[in-house]
C-alpha positions as CSV (number, residue, x, y, z in Angstrom):
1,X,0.0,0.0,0.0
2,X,1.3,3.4,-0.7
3,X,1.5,5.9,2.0
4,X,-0.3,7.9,0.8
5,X,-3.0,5.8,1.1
6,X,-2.1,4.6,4.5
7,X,-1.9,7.9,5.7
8,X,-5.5,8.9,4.6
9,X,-6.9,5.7,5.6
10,X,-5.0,6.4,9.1
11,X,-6.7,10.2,9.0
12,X,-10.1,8.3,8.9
13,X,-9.8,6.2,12.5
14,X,-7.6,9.3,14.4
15,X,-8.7,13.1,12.6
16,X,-11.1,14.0,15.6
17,X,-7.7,14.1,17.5
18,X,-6.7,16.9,15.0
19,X,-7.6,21.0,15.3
20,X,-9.8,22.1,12.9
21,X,-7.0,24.2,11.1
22,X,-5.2,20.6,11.0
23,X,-7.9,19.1,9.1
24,X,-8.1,21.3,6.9
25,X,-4.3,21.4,5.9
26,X,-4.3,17.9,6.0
27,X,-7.9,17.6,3.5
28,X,-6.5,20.0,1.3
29,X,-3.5,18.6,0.4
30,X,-4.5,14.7,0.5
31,X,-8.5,15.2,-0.2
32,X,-8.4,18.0,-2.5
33,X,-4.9,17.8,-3.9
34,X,-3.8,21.3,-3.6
35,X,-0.3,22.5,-3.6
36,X,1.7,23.5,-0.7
37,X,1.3,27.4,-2.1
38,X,-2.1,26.9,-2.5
39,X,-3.2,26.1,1.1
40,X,-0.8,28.4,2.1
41,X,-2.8,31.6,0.0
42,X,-6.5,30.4,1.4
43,X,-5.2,30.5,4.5
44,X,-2.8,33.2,4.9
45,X,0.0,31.9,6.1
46,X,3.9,30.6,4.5
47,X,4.3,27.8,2.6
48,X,6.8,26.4,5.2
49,X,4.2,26.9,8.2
50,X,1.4,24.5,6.0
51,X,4.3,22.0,5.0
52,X,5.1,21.9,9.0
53,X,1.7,21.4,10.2
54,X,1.2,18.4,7.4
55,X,4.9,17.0,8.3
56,X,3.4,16.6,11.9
57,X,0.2,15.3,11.1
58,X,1.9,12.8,9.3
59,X,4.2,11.8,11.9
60,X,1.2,12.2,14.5
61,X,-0.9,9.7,12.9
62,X,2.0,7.2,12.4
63,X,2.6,7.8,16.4
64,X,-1.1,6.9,17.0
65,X,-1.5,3.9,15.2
66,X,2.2,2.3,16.3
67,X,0.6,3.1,19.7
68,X,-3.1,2.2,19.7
69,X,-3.5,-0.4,16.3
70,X,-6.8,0.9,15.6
71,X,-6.4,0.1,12.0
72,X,-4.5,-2.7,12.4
73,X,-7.2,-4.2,14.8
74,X,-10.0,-3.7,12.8
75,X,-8.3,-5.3,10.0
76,X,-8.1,-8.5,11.9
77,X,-11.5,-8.3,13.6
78,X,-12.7,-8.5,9.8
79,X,-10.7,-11.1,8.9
80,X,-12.3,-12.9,12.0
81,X,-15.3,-11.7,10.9
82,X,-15.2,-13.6,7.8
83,X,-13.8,-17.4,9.3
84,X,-16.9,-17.5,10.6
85,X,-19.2,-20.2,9.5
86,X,-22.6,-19.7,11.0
87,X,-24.5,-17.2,8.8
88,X,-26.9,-16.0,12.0
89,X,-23.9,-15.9,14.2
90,X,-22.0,-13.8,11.3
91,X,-24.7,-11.4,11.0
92,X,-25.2,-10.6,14.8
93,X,-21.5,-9.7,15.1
94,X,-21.3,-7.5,11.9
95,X,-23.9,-5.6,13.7
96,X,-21.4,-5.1,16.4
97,X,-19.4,-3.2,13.8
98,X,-21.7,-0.9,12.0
């Protein structure tokens, strides 16, 4: 997997942990695909200060998963999921999940 797509798919467990001006660096440049200068112009501030912010996030959702698994876990609770045999007992657990 690329990290690029790690990273989003990271973003998707652990963004509530993020500021608001976070999230929106971090959607802009991986959601949106805007430049560096871009983000920088909406919101007024250097190019250097958005590439900072998005460094961190990075490295910040790395942190959290190498510490918590979230992803990781719910990768294996699905593939648990799908060893199981029993159609009714399959169902009742998806609905843990949704």
């Amino acid at each position: 997997m690329e990290t690029r797509d790690y990273l989003i798919i990271l973003y998707d467990y652990y963004s509530e942990l993020f500021s608001e001006e976070n999230k929106r660096y971090f959607e802009d440049y991986y959601f949106d695909n805007l430049s560096l200068a871009e983000i920088a112009e909406n919101a007024s501030v250097s190019r250097n200060n958005v590439h900072k912010h998005i460094k961190s996030i990075e490295e910040k959702l790395l942190f959290y998963e190498e510490k918590l698994h979230l992803y990781k876990k719910d990768i294996m609770l699905k593939e648990r999921l799908n060893e199981i045999k029993d159609e009714k007992i399959r169902k009742l657990v998806e609905k843990i999940f949704d």
